[in-house]
N, C-alpha and C positions, 0 to 999 in steps of 0.2 A: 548617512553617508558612510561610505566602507571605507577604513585606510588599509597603507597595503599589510597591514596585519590580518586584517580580516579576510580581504585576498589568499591570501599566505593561507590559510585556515582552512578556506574554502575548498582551493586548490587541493589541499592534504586529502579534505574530506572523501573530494568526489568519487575516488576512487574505491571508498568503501573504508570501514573502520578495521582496526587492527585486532585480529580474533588473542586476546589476551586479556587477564584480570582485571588492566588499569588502561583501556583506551586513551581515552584521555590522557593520561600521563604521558602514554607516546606518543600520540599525534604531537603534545606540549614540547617533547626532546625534539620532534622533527621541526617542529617553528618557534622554536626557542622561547615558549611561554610557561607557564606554569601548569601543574592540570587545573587548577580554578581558574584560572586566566582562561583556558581554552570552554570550559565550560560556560562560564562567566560571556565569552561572545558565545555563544553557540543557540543561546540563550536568549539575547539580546536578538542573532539575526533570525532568529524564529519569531519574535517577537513583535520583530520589525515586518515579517512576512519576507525578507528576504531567504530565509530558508521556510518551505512548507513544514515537511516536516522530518523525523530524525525515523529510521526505521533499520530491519532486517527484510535483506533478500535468500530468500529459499529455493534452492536450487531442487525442486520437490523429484524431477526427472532423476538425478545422482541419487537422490537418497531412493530408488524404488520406485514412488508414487508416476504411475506409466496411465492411470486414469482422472486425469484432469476436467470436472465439469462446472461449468458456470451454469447457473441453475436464476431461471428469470421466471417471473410472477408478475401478474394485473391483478393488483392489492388495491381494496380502496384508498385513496390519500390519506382520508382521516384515520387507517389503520395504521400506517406503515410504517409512525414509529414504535407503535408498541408489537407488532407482529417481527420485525427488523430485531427489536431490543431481544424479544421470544429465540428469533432464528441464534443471533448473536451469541450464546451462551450454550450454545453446541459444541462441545473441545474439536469435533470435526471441522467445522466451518472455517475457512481462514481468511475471510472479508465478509461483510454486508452492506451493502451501500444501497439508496436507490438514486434513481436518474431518472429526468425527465421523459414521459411518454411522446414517441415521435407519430406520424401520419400512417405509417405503416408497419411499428412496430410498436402494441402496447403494453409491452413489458416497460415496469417501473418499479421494481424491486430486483435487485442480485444478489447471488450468494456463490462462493467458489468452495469447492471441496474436493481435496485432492485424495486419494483413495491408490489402493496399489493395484487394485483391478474392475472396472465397471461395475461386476456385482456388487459390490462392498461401496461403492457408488449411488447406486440403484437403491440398495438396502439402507442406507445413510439418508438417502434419500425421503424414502419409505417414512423413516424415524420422523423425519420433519413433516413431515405430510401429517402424520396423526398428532403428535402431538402438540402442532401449534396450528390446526385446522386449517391447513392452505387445498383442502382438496376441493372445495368449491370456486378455486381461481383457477382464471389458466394460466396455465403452465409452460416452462420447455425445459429439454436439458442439453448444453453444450459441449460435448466433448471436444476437449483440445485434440485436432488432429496432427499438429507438429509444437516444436517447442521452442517458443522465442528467446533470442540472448534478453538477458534480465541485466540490468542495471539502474544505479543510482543518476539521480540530477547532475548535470554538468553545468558547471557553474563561470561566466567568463573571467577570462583572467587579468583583463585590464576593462578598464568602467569602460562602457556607451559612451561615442563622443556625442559632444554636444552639437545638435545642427543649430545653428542661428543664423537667422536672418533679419537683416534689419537694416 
């Protein structure tokens, strides 16, 4: 159950954490808690699965990187976490997930990797292909053709009424 401290937290959060040594500490001065205390729930509502999870958004567009590809594989299942865990530990790669195969798309492995120009993309690419043996699956590669506004969870600010009936 959320009280409105956690509200209060929440709210602070959504709009993104404060680029400084001690977040936490000022998130804490803006809702009047302590930094353990803001920790302390942050913690709890992750815990609870009311927050998924705590991260950084990368504005990859601003910093340069103008070749964005999502990079999808039909991997056997029984490989996908040790081929995943292989891609994973590439400083290039900045996700790996897979997702279920649908009816008419059987890609079930992703990887994103942002690059400042296709080639460097392509040749990144390249790198994974040999040395984690993905050249015998198929394949694609997606280039981002625009650039979406990127944001964090929004979070409501007063609880779900309750509907009852009875």
């Amino acid at each position: 159950m959320l009280d409105n401290q956690d509200r209060q937290l929440l709210t602070t959060i959504q709009l993104g954490l404060p680029v400084c040594p001690r977040p936490y500490a000022q998130i804490g001065q803006r809702c009047a808690m302590s930094e353990d205390e803001v920790i302390m729930r942050l913690t709890r509502l992750q815990q609870q699965g009311i927050i998924k999870r705590l991260g950084i958004i990368v504005k990859h567009h601003s910093l340069g990187y103008r070749a964005n590809a999502m990079i999808v594989w039909d991997i056997p299942d029984e490989l996908i976490e040790t081929i995943g865990t292989q891609i994973s530990r590439f400083s290039f790669v900045t996700l790996c997930y897979q997702r279920p195969r649908q009816t008419e798309w059987p890609y079930n492995l992703y990887c994103m990797i942002h690059g400042k120009d296709r080639a460097v993309v392509r040749q990144q690419l390249e790198q994974l292909n040999q040395a984690c043996g993905l050249m015998a699956y198929a394949q694609d590669v997606l280039f981002s053709r625009r650039c979406f506004k990127q944001r964090g969870a929004l979070y409501p600010s007063q609880p779900a009424p309750v509907n009852s009936h009875g």
